[in-house]
C-alpha distance (Angstrom), angle and dihedral (degrees) to the residues before:
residue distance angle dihedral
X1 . . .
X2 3.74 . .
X3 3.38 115.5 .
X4 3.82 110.4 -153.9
X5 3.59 134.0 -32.0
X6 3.59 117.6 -146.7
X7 4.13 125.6 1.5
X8 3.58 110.2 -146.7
X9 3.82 93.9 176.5
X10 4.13 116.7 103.3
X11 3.53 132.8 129.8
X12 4.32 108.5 54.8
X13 3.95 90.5 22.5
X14 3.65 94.6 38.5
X15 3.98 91.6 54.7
X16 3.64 98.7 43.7
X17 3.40 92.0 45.8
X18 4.07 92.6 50.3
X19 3.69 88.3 54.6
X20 3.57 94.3 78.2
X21 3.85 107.1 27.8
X22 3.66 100.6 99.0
X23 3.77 90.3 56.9
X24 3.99 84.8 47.8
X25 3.13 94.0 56.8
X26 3.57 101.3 45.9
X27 3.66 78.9 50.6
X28 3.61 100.7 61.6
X29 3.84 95.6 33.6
X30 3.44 90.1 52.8
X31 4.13 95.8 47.2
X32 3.92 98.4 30.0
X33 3.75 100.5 41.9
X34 3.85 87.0 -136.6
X35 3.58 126.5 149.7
X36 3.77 124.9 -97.0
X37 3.91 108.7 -82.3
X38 3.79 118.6 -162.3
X39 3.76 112.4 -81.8
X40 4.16 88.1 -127.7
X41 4.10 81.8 58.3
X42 3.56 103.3 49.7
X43 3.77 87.2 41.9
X44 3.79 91.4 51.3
X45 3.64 95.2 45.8
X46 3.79 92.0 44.0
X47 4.27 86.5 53.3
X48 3.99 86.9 50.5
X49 3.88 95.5 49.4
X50 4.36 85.2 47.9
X51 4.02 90.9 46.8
X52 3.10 94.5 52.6
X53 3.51 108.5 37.7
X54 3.50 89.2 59.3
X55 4.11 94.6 48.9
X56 3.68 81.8 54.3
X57 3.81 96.4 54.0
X58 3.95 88.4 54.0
X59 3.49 99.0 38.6
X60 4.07 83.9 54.6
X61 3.37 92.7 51.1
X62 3.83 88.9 49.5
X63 3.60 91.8 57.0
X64 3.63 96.4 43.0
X65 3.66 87.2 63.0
X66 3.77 105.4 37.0
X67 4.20 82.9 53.7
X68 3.41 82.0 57.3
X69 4.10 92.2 72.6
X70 3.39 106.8 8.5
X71 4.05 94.1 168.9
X72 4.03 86.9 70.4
X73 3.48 95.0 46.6
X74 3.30 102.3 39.5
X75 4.02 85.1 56.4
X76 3.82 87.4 46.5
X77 3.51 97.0 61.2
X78 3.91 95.4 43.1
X79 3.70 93.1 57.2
X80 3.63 102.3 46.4
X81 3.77 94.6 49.3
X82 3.49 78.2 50.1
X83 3.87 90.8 54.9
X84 3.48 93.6 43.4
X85 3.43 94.1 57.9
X86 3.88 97.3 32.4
X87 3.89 92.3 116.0
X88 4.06 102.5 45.7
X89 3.78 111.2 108.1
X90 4.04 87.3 -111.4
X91 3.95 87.0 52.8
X92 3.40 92.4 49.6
X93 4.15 101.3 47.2
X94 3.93 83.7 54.1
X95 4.15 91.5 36.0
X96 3.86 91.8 -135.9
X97 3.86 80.7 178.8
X98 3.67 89.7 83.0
X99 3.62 106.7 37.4
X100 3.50 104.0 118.0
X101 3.70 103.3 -175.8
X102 4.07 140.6 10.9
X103 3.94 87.4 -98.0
X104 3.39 92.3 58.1
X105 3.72 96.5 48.6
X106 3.97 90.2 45.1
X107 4.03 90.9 45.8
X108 4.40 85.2 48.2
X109 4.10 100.0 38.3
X110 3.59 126.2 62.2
X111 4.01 118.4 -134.0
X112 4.15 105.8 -100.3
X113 3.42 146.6 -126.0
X114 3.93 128.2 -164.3
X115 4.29 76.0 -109.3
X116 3.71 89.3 67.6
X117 3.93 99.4 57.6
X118 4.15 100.7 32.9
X119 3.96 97.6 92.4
X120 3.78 81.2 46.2
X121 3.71 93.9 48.8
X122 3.68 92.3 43.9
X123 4.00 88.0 52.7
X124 3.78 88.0 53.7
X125 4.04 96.5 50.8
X126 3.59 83.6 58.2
X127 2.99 90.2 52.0
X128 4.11 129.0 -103.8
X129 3.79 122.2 154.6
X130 3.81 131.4 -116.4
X131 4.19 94.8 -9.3
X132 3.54 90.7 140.1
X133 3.49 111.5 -5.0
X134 3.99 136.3 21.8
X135 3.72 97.1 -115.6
X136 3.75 127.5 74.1
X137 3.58 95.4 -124.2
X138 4.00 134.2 101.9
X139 3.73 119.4 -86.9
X140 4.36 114.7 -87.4
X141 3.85 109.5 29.1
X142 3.60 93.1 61.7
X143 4.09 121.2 150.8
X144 3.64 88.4 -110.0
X145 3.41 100.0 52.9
X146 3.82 94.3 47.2
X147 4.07 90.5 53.2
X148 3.55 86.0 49.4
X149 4.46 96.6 53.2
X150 3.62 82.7 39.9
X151 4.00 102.7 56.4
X152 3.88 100.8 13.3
X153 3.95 85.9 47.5
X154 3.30 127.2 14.7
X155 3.68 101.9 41.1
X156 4.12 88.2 43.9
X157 3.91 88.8 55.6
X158 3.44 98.1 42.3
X159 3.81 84.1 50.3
X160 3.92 89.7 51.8
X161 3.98 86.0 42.0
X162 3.80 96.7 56.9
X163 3.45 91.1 42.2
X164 4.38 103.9 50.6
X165 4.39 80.7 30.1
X166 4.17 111.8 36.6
X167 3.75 87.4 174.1
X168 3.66 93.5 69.1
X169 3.70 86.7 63.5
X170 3.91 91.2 68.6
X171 3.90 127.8 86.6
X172 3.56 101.7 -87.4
X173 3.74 116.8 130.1
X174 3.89 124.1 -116.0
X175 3.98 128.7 -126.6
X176 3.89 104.5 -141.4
X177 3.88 111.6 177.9
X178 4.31 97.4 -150.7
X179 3.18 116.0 155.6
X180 3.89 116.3 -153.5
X181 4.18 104.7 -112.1
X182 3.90 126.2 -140.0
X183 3.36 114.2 -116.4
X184 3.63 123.5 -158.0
X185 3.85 139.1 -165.1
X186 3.39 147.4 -98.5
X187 3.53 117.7 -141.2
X188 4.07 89.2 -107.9
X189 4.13 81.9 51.7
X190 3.39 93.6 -102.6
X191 3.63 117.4 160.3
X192 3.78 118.4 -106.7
X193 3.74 126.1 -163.8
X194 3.87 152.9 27.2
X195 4.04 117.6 -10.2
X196 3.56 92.8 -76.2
X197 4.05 95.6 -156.3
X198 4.06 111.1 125.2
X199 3.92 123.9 -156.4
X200 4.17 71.9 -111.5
X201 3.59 85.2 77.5
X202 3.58 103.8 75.9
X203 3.92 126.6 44.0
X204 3.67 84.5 -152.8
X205 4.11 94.6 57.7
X206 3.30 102.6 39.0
X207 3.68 97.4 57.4
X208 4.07 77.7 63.8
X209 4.53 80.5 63.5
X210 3.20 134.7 76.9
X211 3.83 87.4 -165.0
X212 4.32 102.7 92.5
X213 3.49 120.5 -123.8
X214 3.97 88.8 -114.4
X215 3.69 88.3 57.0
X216 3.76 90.3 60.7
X217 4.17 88.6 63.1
X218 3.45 98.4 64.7
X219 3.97 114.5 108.7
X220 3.59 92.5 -154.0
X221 4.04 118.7 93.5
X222 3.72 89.1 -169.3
X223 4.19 87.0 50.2
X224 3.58 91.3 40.7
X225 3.74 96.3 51.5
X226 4.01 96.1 48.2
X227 4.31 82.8 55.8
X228 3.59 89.1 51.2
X229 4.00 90.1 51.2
X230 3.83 95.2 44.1
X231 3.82 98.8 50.2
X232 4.05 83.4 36.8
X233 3.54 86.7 64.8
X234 3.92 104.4 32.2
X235 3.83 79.9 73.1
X236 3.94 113.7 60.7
X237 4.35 82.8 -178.3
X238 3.63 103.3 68.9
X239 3.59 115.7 133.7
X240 3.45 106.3 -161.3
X241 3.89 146.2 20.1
X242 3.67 113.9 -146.6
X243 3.82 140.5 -171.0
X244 3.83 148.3 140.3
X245 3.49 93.3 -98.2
X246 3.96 141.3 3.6
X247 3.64 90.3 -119.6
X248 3.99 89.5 65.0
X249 4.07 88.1 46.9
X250 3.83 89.4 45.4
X251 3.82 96.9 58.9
X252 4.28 89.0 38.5
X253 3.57 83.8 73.4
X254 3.83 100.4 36.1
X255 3.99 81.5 61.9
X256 3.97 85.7 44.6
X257 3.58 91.4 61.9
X258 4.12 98.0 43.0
X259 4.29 80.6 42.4
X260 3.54 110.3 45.4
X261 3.19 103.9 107.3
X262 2.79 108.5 34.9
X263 4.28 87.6 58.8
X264 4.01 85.4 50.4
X265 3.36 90.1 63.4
X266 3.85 96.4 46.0
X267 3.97 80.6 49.7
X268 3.95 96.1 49.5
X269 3.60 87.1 44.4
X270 3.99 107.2 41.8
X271 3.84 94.5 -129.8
X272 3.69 140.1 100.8
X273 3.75 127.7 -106.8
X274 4.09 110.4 -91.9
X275 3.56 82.1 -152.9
X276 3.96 88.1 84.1
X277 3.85 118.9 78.2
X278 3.57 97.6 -140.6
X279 3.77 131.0 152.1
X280 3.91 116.4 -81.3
X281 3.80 87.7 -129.3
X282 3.73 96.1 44.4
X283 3.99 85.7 47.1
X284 3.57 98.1 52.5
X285 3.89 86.3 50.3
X286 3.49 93.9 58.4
X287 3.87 98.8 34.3
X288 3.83 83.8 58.6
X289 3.36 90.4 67.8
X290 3.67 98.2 51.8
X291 3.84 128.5 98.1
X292 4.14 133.6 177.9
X293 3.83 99.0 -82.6
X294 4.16 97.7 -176.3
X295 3.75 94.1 151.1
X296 3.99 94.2 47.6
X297 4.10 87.6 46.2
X298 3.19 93.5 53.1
X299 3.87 99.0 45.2
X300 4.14 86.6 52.6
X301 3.74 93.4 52.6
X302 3.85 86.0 51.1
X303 3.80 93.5 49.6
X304 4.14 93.7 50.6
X305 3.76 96.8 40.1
X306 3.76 79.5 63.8
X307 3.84 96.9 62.9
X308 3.74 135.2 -97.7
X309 3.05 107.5 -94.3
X310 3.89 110.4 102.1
X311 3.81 87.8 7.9
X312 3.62 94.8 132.8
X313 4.26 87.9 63.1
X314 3.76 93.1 44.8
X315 3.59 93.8 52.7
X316 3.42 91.4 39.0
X317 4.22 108.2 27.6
X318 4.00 93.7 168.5
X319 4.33 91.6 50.1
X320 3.27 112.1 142.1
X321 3.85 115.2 -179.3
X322 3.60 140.6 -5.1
X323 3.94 102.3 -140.3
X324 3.94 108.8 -159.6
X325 3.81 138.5 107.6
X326 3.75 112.9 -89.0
X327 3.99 95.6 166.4
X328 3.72 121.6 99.2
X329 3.70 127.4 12.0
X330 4.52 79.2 -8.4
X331 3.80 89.2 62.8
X332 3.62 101.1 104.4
X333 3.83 100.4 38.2
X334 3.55 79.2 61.7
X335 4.05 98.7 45.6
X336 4.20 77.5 53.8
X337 3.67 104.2 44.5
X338 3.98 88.2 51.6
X339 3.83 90.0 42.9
X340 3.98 95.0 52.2
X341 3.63 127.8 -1.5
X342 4.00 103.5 25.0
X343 4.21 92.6 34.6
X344 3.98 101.1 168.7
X345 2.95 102.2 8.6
X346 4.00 119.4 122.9
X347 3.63 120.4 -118.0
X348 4.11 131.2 -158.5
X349 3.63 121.4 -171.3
X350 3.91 91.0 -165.9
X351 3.90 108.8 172.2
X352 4.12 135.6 52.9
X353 3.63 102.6 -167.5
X354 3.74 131.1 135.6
X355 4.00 133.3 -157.7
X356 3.69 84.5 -81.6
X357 4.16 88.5 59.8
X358 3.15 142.6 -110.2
X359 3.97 125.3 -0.7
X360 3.74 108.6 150.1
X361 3.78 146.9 26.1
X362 4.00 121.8 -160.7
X363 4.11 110.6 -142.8
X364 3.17 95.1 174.4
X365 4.02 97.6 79.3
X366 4.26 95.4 168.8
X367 3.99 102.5 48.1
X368 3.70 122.6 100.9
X369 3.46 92.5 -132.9
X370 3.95 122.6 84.6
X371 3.69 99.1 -130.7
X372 3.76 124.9 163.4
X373 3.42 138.1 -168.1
X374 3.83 119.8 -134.7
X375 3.81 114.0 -112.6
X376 3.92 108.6 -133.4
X377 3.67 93.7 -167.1
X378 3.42 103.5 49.9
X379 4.39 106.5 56.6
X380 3.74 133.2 4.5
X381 4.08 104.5 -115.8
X382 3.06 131.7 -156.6
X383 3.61 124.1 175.1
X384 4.16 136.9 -150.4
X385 3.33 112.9 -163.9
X386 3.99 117.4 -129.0
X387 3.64 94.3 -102.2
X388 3.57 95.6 70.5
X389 3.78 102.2 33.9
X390 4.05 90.6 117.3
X391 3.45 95.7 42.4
X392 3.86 106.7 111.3
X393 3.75 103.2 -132.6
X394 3.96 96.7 15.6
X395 3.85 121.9 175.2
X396 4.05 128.4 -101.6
X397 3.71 121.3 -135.0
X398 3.72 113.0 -154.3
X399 3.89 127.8 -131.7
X400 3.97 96.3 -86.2
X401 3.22 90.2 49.4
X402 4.01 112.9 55.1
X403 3.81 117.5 93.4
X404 3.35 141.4 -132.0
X405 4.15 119.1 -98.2
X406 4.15 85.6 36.3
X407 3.26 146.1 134.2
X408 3.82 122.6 -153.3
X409 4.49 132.1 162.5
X410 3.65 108.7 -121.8
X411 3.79 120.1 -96.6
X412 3.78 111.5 -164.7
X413 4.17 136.9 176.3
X414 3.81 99.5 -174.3
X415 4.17 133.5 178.7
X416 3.81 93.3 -99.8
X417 3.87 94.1 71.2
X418 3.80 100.0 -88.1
X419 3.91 115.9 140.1
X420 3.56 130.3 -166.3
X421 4.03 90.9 -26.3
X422 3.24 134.6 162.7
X423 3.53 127.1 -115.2
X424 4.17 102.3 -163.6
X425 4.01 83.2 -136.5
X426 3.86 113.0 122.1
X427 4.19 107.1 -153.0
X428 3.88 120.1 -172.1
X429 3.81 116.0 -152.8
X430 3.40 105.8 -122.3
X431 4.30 96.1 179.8
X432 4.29 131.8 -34.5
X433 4.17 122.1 -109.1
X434 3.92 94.0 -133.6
X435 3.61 96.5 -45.9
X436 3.92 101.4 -16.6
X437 3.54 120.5 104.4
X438 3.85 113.3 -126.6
X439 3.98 114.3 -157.0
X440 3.90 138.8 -166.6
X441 3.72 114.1 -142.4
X442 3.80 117.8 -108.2
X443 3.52 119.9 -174.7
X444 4.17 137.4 -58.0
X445 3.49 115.9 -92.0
X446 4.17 87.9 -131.4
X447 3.42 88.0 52.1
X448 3.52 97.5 65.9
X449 4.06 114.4 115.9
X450 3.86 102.7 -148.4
X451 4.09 116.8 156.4
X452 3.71 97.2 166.1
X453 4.01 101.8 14.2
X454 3.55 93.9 -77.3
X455 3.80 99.6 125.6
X456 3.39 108.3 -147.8
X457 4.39 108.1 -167.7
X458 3.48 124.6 -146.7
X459 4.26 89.0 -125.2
X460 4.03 82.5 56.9
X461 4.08 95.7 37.3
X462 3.76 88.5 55.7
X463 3.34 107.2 40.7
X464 4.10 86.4 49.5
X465 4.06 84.0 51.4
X466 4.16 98.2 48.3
X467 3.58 87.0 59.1
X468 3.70 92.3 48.8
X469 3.49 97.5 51.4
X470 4.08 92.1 40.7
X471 4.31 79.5 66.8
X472 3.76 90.0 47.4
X473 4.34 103.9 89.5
X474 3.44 116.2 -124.7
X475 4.05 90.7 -1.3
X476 4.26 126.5 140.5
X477 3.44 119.5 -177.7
X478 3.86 111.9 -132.0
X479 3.51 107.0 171.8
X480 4.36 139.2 -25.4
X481 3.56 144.2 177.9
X482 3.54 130.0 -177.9
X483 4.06 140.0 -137.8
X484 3.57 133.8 -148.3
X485 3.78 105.4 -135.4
X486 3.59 101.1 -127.0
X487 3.39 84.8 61.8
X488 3.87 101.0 69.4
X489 3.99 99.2 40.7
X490 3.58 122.9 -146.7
X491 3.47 88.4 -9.5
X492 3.97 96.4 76.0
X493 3.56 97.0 75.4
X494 3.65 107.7 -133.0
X495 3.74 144.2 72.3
X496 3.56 104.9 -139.1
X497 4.12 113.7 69.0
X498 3.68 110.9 -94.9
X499 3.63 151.8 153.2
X500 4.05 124.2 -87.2
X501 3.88 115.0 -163.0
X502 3.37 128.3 -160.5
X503 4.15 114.6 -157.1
X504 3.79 134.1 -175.2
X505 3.80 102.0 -167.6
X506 3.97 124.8 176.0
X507 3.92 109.6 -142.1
X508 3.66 110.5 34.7
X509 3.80 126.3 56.5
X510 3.81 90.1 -158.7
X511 3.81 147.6 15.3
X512 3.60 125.1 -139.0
X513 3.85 114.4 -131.4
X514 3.76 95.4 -102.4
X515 3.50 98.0 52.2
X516 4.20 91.1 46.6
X517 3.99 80.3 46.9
X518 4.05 83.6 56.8
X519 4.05 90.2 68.7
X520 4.13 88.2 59.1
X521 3.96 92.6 50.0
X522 3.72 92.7 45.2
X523 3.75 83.8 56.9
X524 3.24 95.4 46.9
X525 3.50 93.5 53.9
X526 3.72 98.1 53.0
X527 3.95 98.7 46.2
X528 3.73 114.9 44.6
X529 3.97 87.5 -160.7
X530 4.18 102.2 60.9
X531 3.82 84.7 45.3
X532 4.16 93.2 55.1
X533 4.02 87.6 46.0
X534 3.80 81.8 47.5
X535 3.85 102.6 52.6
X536 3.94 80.3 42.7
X537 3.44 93.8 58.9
X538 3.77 93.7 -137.6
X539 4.35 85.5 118.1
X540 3.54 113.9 47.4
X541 3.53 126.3 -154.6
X542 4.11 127.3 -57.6
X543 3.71 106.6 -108.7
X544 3.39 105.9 -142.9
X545 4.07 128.9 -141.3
X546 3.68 136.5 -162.8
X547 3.70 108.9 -158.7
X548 4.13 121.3 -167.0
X549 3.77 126.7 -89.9
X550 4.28 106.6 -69.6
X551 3.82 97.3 15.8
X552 3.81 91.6 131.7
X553 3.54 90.6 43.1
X554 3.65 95.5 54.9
X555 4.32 87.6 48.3
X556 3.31 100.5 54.0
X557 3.99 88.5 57.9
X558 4.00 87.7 53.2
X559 4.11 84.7 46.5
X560 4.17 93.1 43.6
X561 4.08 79.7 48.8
X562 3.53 93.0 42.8
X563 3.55 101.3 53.8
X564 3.78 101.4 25.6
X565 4.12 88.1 -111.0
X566 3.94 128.8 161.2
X567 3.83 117.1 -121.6
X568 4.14 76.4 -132.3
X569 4.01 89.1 65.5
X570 3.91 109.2 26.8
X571 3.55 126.3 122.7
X572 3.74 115.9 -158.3
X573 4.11 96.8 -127.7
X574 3.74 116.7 -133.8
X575 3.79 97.1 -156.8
X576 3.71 118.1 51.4
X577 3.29 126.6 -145.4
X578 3.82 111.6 178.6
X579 3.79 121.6 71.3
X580 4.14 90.5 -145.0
X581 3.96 80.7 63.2
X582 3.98 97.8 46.9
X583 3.31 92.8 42.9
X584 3.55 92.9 53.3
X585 3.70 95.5 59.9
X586 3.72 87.0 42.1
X587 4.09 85.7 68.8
X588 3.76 87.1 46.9
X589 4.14 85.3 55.8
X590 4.10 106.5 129.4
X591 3.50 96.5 170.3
């Protein structure tokens, strides 16, 4: 989550604030143990966490309101995308100019699929000028849309952050595990990929890092990730550990425990590992800001000969927060990280957004449930509820008109040239913030294992598998995925339709057959409709696979490679579609 990305504010603010840094930083040095920072950093750090504290105060306020009648500004921010993009050649064949309402534009536009735009999107890479939107840029990571993440949510969260955690507020520095994506080309040389911005982008946000700016260069995500542990660990007062998703933090410190040692003796000695093929420019950089650190090595080699289990708050005793998404297909990398490595510390899981931007924004920082509140401003949505989601021409509700105890797919027009689209995410609304509806993520609508039409969810697949595993001794589930059969060919072992599932567990090197048989009762029990095909005998039984140690870790590289993906942005998927990718885990198959 990127804090903020320039400051232009000096003079007044930068005097007052001056004023009091040398206390402050006698303050923190004193409390925090940490090291002395340049004044100019703590200064510029202390400026950041004042801007933007008070952008998130106004933007609060500004949401508070606009929840307050959502009809008018849902309708507000349909028609001026609609202006804006009034004049493309896609405005123009659907004359958004005279659209004069968001009935109009629902009775005129058809509800989307990525299938709609791609010979559109294929004419821009070429290419071709304003045919969707204004800009000359592909669709998503427009500069609307990033405005919009960065004021509608980030500055709200941080706002909800501060408040639920004041120690966040203070001048400890943040662990962020980015990794710097490749972008690629179109054959106009239009830039193709993730938001390639890096804290390194900023002065002003990376004094918030402990991660360099050099760091940030390297190509490698293996590289990377080692730079981010050792400056992680040079500093025993960082404050918070922050990524796009708990999955990302959860393997940073599966790494940490196959690499400690090795990074205590790069700390001890003030050097970096040769073991990393980095540039000789980048790695006299970074070396330059290495010194002999005995009494820190020796403090970390104390701290992991004790177990890791609570590792993250020995290494780290005045952590605050882990920021990261842990809803969704992150949910149990978060259940482990809280259960092992980051045991007591607090969690928030503060955005719902999707490559198409942002949707949602949780307030409520402290509760265990990931609840988010729909952000008015930010996309048009509509919403069909899950009754109709087969129907070929089904009908949208609109915000004010969802209710409570229901599930609906996503409908969104966004500021990146979207219209009427749909997401594949299924949202239930769990409540409404005045008039607002606030939603719990379900499941995707890809994601859905269904043999014979049963329609199995991931939400309902994993709940049915915690319970297995929690009647499994000495079992943890670190990662799965699962496989319809027809899928894999003859190599899925059985006649009858059926589920293959691929586990990592920690604690058990192997499962007897009526304890892997416990995973298809458990399902059974919790939908009434797999256990009718069951007794049927039109779905056979799961087959269930133990796969070796890092398995999942090594498939979502092939799936990053795959699909061009960041590691900042990828979503482990729980239903796999491609053979190459089943039978992949089937060669990782221990038992």
């Amino acid at each position: 989550m990127a804090l903020i990305m320039s400051l232009p504010l000096a003079g007044a603010l930068a005097l007052s604030a001056a004023a009091g840094m040398a206390l402050i930083f006698k303050d923190i040095s004193s409390k925090l143990g940490a090291k002395k920072r340049p004044l100019g950093s703590l200064l510029s750090q202390y400026l950041a966490v004042k801007v933007v504290g008070w952008l998130g105060r106004r933007q609060r306020r500004k949401l508070d309101k606009d929840t307050c009648n959502v009809k008018q500004v849902q309708e507000e921010t349909l028609l001026k995308r609609l202006r804006k993009h009034g004049d493309t050649c896609y405005g123009t064949e659907y004359d958004f100019r005279s659209i004069k309402d968001s009935a109009d534009f629902r009775a005129r536009h058809p509800i989307t699929t990525y299938e709609h735009y791609r010979k559109l999107i294929e004419r821009i890479a070429a290419g071709e000028d304003k045919l969707i939107i204004p800009e000359n840029a592909m669709l998503l990571s427009t500069k609307d849309t990033n405005t919009e993440f960065f004021l509608q949510g980030v500055t709200v969260c941080l706002d909800a952050m501060r408040k639920a955690f004041p120690g966040t507020e203070s001048l400890q520095r943040t662990t962020k595990f980015f990794y710097t994506p490749t972008l690629r080309q179109s054959e106009a040389g239009i830039p193709i990929g993730p938001n390639s911005s890096t804290p390194a982008s900023s002065r002003h946000m990376l004094n918030l890092y402990t991660t360099p700016a050099p760091a940030f260069e390297v190509p490698s995500e293996k590289d990377t990730l080692y730079l981010h542990l050792l400056f992680a660990l040079k500093d025993p007062a960082v404050g918070t550990l922050e990524s796009n998703f708990a999955s990302t933090v959860f393997y940073a410190f599966a790494a940490l425990q196959e690499l400690w040692q090795e990074l205590a003796e790069d700390i001890e000695r003030g050097t970096i590992s040769n073991g990393l093929a980095l540039d000789p420019k980048v790695r006299s950089r970074l070396e330059a800001l290495m010194s002999p650190d005995p009494k820190r090595a020796s403090q970390i080699r104390a701290h992991f000969q004790d177990g890791f289990r609570g590792i993250a708050k020995r290494l780290w005793p005045n952590l605050n927060l882990v920021l990261a998404v842990d809803s969704g297909s992150n949910q149990i990398y978060g259940e482990m990280l809280r259960e092992s490595y980051c045991q007591g510390v607090p969690f928030y899981s503060p955005f719902y957004a999707a490559t198409e931007g942002l949707i949602g924004v949780n307030l409520w920082p402290e509760e265990p449930s990931r609840r988010y509140l729909l952000c008015p401003r930010s996309m048009f949505c509509e919403f069909l509820p899950e009754s109709s989601l087969e129907q070929d021409d089904p009908h949208t509700l609109l915000m004010q008109e969802v209710k409570e105890g229901h599930n609906y797919e996503l409908v969104i027009t966004n500021a990146s040239g979207l219209y009427r689209y749909r997401v594949g995410d299924i949202v239930k609304v769990v409540g409404f913030h005045n008039q607002c509806p606030i939603i719990e993520f379900q499941y995707r609508r890809g994601q859905m294992l269904s043999v014979r039409g049963e329609k199995v969810s991931e939400h309902l697949f994993l709940a049915a598998l915690k319970k297995a595993v929690s009647q499994w001794p000495g079992a943890q589930l670190v990662d799965y995925c699962c496989v319809e059969s027809g899928i894999m060919g003859d190599s899925s072992g059985g006649s009858d339709p059926h589920y293959q599932v691929f586990l990592e567990l920690k604690g058990v090197r192997n499962l007897r057959e009526e304890q892997r048989y416990k995973l298809d009762m458990c399902l059974q029990q919790d939908s009434a409709v797999y256990k009718s095909f069951r007794i049927k005998g039109s779905i056979g039984p799961m087959r269930v696979h133990l796969v070796a140690p890092g398995a999942f870790s090594e498939l979502s590289k092939k799936m990053m490679s795959f699909s061009n993906t960041s590691p900042n942005t990828f979503k482990m998927h729980r239903v796999i579609r491609r053979k190459e990718f089943a039978d992949f885990l089937l060669g990782k198959t221990v038992s």
